[in-house]
C-alpha positions as CSV (number, residue, x, y, z in Angstrom):
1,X,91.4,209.0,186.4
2,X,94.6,210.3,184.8
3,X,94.9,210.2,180.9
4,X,99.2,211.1,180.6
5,X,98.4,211.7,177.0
6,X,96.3,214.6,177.6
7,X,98.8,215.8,180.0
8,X,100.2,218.4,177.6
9,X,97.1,219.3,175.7
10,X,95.5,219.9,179.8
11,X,98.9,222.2,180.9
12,X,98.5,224.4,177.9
13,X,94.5,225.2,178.5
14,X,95.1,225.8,182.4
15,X,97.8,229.0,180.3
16,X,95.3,230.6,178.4
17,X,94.8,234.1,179.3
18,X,91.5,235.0,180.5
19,X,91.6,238.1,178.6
20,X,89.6,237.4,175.3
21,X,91.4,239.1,172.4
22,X,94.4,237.2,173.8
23,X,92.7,234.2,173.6
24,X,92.0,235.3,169.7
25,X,95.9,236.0,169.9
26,X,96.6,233.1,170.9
27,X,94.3,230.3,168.9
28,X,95.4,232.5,165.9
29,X,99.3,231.8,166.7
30,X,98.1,228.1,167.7
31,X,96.7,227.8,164.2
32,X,99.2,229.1,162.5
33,X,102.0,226.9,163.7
34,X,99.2,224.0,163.2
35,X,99.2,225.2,159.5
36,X,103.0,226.0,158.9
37,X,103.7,222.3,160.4
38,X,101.1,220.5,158.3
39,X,102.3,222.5,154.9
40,X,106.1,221.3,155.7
41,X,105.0,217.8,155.8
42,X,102.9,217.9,152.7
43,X,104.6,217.0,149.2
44,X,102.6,218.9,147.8
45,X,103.7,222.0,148.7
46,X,107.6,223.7,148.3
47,X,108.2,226.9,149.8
48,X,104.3,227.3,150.9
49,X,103.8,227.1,147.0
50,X,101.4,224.5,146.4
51,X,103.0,223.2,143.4
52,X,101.0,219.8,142.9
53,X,98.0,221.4,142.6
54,X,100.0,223.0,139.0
55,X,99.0,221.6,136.1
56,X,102.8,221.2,135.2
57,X,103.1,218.6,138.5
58,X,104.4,215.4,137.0
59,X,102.2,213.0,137.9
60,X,102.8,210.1,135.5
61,X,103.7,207.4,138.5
62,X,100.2,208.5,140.3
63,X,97.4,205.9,140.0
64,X,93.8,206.2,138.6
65,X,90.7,206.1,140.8
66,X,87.3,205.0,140.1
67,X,84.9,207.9,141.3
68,X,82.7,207.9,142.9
69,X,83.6,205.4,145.3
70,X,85.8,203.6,148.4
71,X,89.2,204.7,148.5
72,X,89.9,201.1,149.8
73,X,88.4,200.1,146.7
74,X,91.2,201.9,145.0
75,X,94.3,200.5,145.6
76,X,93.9,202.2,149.2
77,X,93.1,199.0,151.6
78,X,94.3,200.8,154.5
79,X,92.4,204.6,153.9
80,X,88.9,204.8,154.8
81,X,86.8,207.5,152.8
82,X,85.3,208.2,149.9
83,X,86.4,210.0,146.9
């Protein structure tokens, strides 16, 4: 049974080397793009500077929470977790 959205994920493991300190190369340099992509799509961070977590970050538009509990029970209908 073929799964086309594994496609990628499959042709990139039949690549890895055999060798395993280029395999640490490699999950290293995998991980690192990972981290540099997620960091440019976070607001929270400028410039790998995580400037939200400051305690100058204006966050006067950012609702309250009620903790412990639901996020969905938080104004977050659509998020499930806890807080």
């Amino acid at each position: 049974m073929m799964m086309p959205e594994f496609r990628q994920r499959a042709e990139e493991f039949a690549q890895l080397p055999l060798d395993k300190e280029q395999q640490k190369v490699f999950f290293r340099k995998k991980s690192e793009e990972w981290n540099d992509d997620v960091t440019s799509k976070d607001f929270g961070f400028l410039n790998n500077e995580a400037v939200a977590a400051k305690a100058s970050f204006p966050d006067d538009d950012w609702m309250s929470v009620s903790l412990p509990g639901q996020w969905e029970n938080n104004g977050l209908p659509e998020f499930d977790g806890f807080a």
